[in-house]
C-alpha positions as CSV (number, residue, x, y, z in Angstrom):
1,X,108.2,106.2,102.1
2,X,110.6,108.9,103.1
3,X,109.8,109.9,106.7
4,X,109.7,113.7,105.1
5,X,107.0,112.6,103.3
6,X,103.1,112.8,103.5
7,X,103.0,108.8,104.7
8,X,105.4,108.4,107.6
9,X,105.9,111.7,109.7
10,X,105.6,112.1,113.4
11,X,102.8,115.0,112.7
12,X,100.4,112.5,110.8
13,X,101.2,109.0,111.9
14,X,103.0,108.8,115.1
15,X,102.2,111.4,117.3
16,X,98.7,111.0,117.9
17,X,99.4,107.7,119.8
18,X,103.0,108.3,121.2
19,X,102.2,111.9,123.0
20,X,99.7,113.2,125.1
21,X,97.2,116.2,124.6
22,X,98.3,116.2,121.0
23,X,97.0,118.9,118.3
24,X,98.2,118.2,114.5
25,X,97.3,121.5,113.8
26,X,97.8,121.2,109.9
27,X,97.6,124.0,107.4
28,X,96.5,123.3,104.1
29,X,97.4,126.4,102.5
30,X,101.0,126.5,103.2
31,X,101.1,122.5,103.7
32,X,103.1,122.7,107.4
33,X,102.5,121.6,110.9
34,X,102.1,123.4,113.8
35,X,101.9,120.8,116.2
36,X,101.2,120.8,120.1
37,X,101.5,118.4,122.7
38,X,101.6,118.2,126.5
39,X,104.3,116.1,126.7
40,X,106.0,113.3,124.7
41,X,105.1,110.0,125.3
42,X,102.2,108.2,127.0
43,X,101.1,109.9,130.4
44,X,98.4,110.1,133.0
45,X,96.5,111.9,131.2
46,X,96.5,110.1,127.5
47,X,94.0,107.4,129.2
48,X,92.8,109.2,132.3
49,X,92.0,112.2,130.9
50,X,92.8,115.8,132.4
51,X,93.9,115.6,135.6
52,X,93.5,119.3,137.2
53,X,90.3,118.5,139.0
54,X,92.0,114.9,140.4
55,X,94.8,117.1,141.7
56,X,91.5,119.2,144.0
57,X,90.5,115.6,144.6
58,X,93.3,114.2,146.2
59,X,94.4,117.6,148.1
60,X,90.8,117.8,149.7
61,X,89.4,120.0,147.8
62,X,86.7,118.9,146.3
63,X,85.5,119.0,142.3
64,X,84.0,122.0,141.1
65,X,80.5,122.0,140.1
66,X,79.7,121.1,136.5
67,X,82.6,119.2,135.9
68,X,80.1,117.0,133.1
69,X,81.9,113.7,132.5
70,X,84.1,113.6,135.7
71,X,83.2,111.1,138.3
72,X,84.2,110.4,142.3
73,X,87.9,111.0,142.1
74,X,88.3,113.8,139.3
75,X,88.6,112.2,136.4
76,X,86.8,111.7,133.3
77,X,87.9,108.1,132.6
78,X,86.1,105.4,134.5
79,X,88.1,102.3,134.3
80,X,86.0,100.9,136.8
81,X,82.9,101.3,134.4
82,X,83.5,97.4,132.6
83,X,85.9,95.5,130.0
84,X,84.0,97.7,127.0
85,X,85.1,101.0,128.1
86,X,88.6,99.5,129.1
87,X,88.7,98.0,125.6
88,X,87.5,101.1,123.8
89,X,90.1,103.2,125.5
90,X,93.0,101.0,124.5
91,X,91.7,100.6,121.0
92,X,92.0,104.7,120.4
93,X,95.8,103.7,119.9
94,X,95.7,99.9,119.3
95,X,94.1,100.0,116.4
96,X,94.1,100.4,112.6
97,X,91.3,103.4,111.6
98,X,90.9,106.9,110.5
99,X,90.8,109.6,113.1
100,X,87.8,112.0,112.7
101,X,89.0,114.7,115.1
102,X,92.3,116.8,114.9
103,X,94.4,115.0,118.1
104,X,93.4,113.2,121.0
105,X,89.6,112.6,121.6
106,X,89.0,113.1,125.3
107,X,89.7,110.1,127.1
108,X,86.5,107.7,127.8
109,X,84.7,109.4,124.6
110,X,82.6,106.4,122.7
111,X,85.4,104.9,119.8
112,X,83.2,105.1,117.3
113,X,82.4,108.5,118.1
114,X,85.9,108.9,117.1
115,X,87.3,106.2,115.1
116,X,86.1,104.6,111.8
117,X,87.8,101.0,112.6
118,X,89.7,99.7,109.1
119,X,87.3,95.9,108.8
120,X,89.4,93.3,107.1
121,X,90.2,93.8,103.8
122,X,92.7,92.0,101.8
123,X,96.1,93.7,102.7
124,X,95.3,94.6,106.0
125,X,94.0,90.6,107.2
126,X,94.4,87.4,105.5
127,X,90.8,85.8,103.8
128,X,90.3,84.2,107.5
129,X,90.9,87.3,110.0
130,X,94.4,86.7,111.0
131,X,96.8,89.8,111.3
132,X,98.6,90.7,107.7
133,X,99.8,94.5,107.7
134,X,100.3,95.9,110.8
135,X,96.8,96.5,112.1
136,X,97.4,97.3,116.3
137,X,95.2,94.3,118.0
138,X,91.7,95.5,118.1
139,X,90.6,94.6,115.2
140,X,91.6,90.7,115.4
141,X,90.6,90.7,119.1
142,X,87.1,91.6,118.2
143,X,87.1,88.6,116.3
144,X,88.0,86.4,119.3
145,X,85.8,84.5,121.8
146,X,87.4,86.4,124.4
147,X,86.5,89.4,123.5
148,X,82.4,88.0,122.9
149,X,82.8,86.6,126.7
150,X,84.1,89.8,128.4
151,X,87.3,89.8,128.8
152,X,89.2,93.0,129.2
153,X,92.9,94.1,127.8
154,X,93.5,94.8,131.2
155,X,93.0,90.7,132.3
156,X,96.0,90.1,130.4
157,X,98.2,93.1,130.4
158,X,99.5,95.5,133.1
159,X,98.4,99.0,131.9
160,X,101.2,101.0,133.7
161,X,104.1,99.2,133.6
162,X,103.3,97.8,129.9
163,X,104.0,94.1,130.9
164,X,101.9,91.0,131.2
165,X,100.1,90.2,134.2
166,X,102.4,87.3,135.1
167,X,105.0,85.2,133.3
168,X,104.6,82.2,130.2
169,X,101.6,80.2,130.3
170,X,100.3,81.5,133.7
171,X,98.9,84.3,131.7
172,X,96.3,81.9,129.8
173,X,95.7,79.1,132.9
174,X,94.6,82.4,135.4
175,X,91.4,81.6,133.4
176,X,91.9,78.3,131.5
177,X,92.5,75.7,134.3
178,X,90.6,73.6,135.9
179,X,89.6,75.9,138.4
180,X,88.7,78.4,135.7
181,X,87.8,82.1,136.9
182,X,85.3,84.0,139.0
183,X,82.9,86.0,136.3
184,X,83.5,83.6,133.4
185,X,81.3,81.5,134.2
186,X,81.2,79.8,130.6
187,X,84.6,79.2,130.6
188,X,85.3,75.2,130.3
189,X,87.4,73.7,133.0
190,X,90.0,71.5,131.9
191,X,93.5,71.2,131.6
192,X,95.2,73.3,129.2
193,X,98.6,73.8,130.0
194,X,99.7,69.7,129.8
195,X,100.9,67.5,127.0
196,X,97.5,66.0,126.4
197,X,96.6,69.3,125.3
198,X,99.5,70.6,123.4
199,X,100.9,67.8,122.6
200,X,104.9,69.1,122.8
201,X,107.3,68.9,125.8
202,X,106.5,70.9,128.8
203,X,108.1,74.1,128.6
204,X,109.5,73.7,124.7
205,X,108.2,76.7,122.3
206,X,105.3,74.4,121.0
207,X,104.0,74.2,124.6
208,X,103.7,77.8,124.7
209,X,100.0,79.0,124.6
210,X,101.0,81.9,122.6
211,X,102.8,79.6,120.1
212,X,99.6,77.8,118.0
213,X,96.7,80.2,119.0
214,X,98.7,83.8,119.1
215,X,100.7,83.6,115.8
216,X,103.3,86.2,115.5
217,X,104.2,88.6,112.8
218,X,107.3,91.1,112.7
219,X,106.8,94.2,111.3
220,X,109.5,97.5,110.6
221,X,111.8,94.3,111.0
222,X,111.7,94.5,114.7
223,X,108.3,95.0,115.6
224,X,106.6,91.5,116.8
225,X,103.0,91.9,117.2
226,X,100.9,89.0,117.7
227,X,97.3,88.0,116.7
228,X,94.9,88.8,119.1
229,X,92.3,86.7,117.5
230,X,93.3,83.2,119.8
231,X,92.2,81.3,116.8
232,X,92.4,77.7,117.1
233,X,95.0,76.7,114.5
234,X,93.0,75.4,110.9
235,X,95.6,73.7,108.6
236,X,92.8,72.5,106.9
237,X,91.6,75.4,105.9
238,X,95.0,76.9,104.1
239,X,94.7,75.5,101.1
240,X,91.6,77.5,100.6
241,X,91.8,80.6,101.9
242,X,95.7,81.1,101.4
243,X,96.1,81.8,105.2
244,X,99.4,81.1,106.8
245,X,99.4,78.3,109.3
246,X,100.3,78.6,112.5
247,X,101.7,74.8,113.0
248,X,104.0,75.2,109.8
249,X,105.3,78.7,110.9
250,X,108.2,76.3,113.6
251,X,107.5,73.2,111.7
252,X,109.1,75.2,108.5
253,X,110.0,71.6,107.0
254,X,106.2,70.5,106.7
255,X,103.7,71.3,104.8
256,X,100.0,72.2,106.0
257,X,98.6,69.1,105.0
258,X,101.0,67.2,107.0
259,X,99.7,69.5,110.1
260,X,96.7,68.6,109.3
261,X,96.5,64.9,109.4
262,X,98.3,65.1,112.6
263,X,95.4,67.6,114.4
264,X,93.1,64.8,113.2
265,X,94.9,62.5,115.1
266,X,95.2,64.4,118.3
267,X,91.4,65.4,118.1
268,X,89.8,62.9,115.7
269,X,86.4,63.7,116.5
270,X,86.5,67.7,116.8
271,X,83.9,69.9,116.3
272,X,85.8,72.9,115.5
273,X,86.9,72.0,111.8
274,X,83.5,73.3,110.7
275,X,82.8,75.7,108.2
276,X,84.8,78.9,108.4
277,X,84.0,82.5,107.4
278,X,87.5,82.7,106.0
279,X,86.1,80.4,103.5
280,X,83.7,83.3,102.1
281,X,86.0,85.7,102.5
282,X,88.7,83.6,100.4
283,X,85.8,83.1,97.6
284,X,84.5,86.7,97.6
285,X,88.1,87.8,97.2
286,X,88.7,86.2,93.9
287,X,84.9,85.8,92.1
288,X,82.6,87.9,94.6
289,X,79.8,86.6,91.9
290,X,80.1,83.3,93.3
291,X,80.3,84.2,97.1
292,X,77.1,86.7,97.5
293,X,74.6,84.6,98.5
294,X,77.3,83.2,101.3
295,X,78.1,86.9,102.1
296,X,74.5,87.9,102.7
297,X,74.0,85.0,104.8
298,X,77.3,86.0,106.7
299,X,76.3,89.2,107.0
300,X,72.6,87.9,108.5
301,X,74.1,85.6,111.2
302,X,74.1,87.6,114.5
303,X,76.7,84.6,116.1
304,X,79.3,86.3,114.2
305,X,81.3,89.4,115.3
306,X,80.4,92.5,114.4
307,X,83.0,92.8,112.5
308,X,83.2,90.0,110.3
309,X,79.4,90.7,109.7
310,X,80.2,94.2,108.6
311,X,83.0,92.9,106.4
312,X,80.7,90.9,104.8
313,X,78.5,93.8,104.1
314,X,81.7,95.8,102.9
315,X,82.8,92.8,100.3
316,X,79.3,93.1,98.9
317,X,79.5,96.6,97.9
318,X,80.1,96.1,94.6
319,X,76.9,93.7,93.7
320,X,73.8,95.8,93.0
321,X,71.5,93.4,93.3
322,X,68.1,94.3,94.9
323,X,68.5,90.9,97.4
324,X,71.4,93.0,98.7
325,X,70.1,96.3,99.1
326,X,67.0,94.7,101.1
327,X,70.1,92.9,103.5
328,X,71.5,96.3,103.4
329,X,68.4,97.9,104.5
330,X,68.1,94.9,107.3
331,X,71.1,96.4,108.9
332,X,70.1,99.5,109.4
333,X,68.9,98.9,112.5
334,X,71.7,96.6,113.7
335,X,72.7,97.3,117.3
336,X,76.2,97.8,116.2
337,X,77.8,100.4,114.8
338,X,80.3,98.7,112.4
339,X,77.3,96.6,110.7
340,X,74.9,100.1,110.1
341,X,78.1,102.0,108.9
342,X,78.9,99.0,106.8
343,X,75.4,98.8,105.4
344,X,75.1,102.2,104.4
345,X,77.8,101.7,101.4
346,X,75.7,99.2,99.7
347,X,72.6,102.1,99.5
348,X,74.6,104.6,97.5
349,X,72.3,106.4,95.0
350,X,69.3,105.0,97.1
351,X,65.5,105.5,95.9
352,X,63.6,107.7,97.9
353,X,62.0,104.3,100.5
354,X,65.6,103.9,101.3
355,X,66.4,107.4,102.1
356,X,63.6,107.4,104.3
357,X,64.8,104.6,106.0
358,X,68.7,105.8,106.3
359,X,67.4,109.2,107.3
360,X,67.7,108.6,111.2
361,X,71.2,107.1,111.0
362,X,72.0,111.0,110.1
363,X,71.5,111.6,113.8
364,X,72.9,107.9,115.1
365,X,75.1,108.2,118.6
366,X,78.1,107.0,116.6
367,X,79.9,109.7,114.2
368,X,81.1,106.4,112.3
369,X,77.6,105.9,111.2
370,X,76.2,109.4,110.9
371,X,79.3,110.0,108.2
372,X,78.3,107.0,106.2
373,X,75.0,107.9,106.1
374,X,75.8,111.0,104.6
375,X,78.5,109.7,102.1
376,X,75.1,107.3,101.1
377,X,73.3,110.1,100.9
378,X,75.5,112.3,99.1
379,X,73.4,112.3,95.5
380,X,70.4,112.9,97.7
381,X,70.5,116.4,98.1
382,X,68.0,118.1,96.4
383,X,65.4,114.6,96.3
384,X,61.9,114.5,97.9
385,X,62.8,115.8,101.8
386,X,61.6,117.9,103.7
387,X,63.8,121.4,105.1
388,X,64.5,119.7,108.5
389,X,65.6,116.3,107.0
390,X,67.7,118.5,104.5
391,X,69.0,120.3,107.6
392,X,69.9,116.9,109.5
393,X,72.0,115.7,105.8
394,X,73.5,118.9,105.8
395,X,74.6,118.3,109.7
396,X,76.2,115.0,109.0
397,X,77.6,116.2,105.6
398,X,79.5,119.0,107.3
399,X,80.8,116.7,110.0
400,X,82.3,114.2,107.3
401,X,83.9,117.2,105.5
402,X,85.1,118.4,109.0
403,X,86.7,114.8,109.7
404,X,88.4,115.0,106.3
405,X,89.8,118.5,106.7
406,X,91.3,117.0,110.4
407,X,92.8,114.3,107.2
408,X,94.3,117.3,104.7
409,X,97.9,116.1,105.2
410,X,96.9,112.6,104.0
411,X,97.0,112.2,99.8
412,X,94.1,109.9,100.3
413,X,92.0,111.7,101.7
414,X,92.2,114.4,98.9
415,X,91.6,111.4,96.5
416,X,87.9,111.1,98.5
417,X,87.3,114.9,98.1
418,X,87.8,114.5,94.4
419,X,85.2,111.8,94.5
420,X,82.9,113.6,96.5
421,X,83.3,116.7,94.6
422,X,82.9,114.6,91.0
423,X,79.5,113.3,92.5
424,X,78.3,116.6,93.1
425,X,78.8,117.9,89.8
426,X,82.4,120.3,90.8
427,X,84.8,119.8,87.8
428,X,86.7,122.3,88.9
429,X,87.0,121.6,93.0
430,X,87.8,117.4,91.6
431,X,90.7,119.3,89.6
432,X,91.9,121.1,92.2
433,X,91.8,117.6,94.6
434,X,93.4,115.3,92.2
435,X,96.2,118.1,91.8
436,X,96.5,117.7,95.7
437,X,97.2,114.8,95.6
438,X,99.9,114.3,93.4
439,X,101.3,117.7,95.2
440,X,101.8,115.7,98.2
441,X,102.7,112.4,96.7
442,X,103.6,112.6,92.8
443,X,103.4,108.5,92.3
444,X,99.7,108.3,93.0
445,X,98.6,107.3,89.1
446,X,95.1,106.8,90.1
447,X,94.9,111.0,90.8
448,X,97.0,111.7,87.3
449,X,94.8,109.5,85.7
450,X,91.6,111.4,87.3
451,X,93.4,114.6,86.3
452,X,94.2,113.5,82.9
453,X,90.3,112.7,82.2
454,X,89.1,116.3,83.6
455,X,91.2,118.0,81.5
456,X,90.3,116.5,78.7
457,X,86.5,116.9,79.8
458,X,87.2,120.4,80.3
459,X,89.9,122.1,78.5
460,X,90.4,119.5,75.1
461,X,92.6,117.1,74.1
462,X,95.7,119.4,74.4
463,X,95.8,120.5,77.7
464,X,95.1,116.6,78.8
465,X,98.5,115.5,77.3
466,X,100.5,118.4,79.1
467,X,99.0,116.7,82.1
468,X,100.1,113.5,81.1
469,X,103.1,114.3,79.8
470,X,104.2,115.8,83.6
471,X,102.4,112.4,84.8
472,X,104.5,110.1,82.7
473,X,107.7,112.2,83.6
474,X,107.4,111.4,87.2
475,X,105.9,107.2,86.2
476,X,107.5,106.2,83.1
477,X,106.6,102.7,83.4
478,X,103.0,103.5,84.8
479,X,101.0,100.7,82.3
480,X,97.9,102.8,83.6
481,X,99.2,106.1,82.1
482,X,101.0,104.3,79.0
483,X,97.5,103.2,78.1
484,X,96.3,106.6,78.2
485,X,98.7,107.8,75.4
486,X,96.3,106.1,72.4
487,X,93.2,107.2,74.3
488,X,94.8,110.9,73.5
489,X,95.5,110.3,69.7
């Protein structure tokens, strides 16, 4: 973990979010940077977008014609246009995904044009969404109610200055009061901020909103980032789903049980302690045989998130079953982008009704879905289409391999080129992947062990221990490679 090394750099990790107008500009051949930037840090123009024809604006000049995606003032962000576009905007920073492009997309550009978000798998989030690894907001504030009702980053934080909108509590009761808020019109009036609610002393850590439904985690040791999900707090629910709990993180000398018992005195008859998708989550995680049928229904129930339904969908990638390629199929057609995308990994090696039905995600809006209809499609090629559907897979196909060239500094993405390569049949371009990756990072045993296997497919027994050999030089203790030693005999 070295910050010379392939995983934490400024090039491949940092920049992209901390400077503006960035290029990566990454060679494969000679494995160096050439980066470029407009400046350092955050500017104008890393959310507005380039400001040239907002300089003619304001000096009475007027905006040249054609200017495309600029509107009244010159500029080609529109935060004016609704909390979506706000949100999406933040999120190209705020946000754990893979980057399709090389650099900064142009500000206002769709996300998932540009982004494929990371859903929540086990050592990003916890079984029941809440924040684990460090995983930048967006993806736990899709989960929230918040999000579902409108609300924008910008209700809550001060863009420019990088502050909250006011002080404590008074960021929560603008909207939670009993006055509530002008456009959230199902927002329940009551009062929040007040003992009967919290139940702790007025103005004690415990009263804090933040507190019980924004649990904090600390990351790089100093980092404090907290869960954007505004979960109300589940105890109950620990046991199962292994999920920290938000009461016992300041009540360290009680258990979850005992927080518990005492939410069910506070609010005896509640209707929130229902059932809970971490609870599928939590059971798919350990026996996925015995969740499907819960994850199928999950993945059906159009009250959830978008993203816990294409989770769902995700987890059930590794059952066959034809129940679950007709769900997958189902989704196809889902009006988010996460849930096609999602759907598309459960049609690998599809017959040729499900190709025919996948074949217009290869032109979707969203880049997110167009690539995973192509990585679907992949074995395809070749199969009953006709020359301008074979031109449309080749279209998508060549934009994937684009987005993973924009990736070539990255070991894993050199571990999906071996993949793809194996699937099409290229011993010799999976070789030269897996060798890639163990270039850039030599501790990757899944890529030796690739290696090992392709050599021994290719060039015998002999030249398979050599690579071995080097691989076990570099991870003596690897169980993974010790095993392969009697495979070699």
């Amino acid at each position: 973990m070295h910050w010379t090394g392939p995983y934490k750099n400024w090039n491949a990790r940092c920049a992209e979010c901390h400077a503006t107008g960035f290029k990566k500009n990454y060679d494969l051949k000679t494995r160096t940077y050439a980066s470029t930037q407009a400046e350092i840090g955050v500017g104008c123009e890393a959310c507005h977008g380039p400001g040239s024809a907002h300089l003619d604006w304001a000096a009475g000049r007027g905006i040249a014609e054609g200017a495309g995606l600029l509107n009244a003032v010159g500029l080609v962000m529109n935060f004016n246009a609704g909390a979506e576009a706000t949100i999406q905007q933040c999120a190209t920073c705020h946000s754990r995904r893979e980057a399709f492009g090389d650099g900064n997309p142009l500000p206002g550009s769709p996300y998932h044009d540009n982004y494929n978000l990371a859903l929540l798998r086990p050592g990003l989030y916890h079984a029941d969404g809440q924040i684990l690894e460090e995983v930048y907001v967006y993806g736990s504030f899709l989960q929230s109610k918040m999000y579902a009702s409108g609300v924008s980053c910008t209700n809550c934080h001060e863009a420019h200055s990088a502050t909250l909108v006011a002080d404590g509590n008074y960021v929560c009761t603008q909207c939670h009061s009993p006055v509530g808020r002008e456009g959230f019109s199902g927002l329940k009036r009551a009062l929040y901020d007040d003992p009967a609610h919290h139940f702790h002393p007025m103005g004690s850590e415990g009263a804090a909103c933040k507190s019980c439904h924004m649990p904090e985690q600390i990351y790089m040791g100093i980092d404090g980032r907290r869960d954007h999900g505004f979960r109300i707090p589940r105890p109950d629910l620990t046991a199962e789903t292994g999920a920290p709990d938000t009461c016992t993180d300041c009540h360290t000398d009680r258990t979850p049980e005992w927080a518990a018992q005492t939410l069910e005195s506070w609010y005896p008859q509640s209707i929130k302690r229902g059932a809970h998708f971490g609870q599928i989550f939590a059971a798919a995680r350990t026996d996925l045989g015995t969740a499907s049928d819960d994850l199928a229904q999950l993945a059906r129930d159009t009250a959830q998130p978008a993203i816990i339904r294409a989770t769902a969908l995700w987890l059930l990638q590794q059952n066959a079953a034809q129940h679950v390629r007709v769900l997958a199929v189902e989704q196809l057609n889902d009006p988010d982008p996460m849930v096609r995308a999602s759907a598309m990994g459960l049609l690998t090696d599809a017959d040729q009704d499900e190709i025919s039905k996948m074949l217009p995600l290869l032109e979707d809006p969203f880049q997110t879905v167009r690539i995973a209809a192509a990585r679907a499609m992949l074995s395809a090629r070749g199969s009953q289409m006709s020359r301008h559907e074979q031109e449309r897979l080749q279209r998508a196909l060549s934009e994937w391999r684009s987005s993973l060239l924009n990736r070539a500094d990255f070991p894993e993405t050199h571990l999906v080129l071996g993949g793809m390569a194996l699937t099409m049949r290229n011993l010799l371009a999976a070789q030269k992947a897996f060798e890639e990756v163990t270039l850039l990072d030599p501790q990757r045993v899944d890529a030796w062990v690739m290696q090992v296997r392709l050599a021994a497919a290719t060039s015998g027994l002999n030249a398979a221990r050599q690579v071995l050999d080097r691989a076990l030089s570099i991870n003596p203790d690897d169980p993974s490679l010790s095993a392969l030693t009697s495979d070699l005999q």
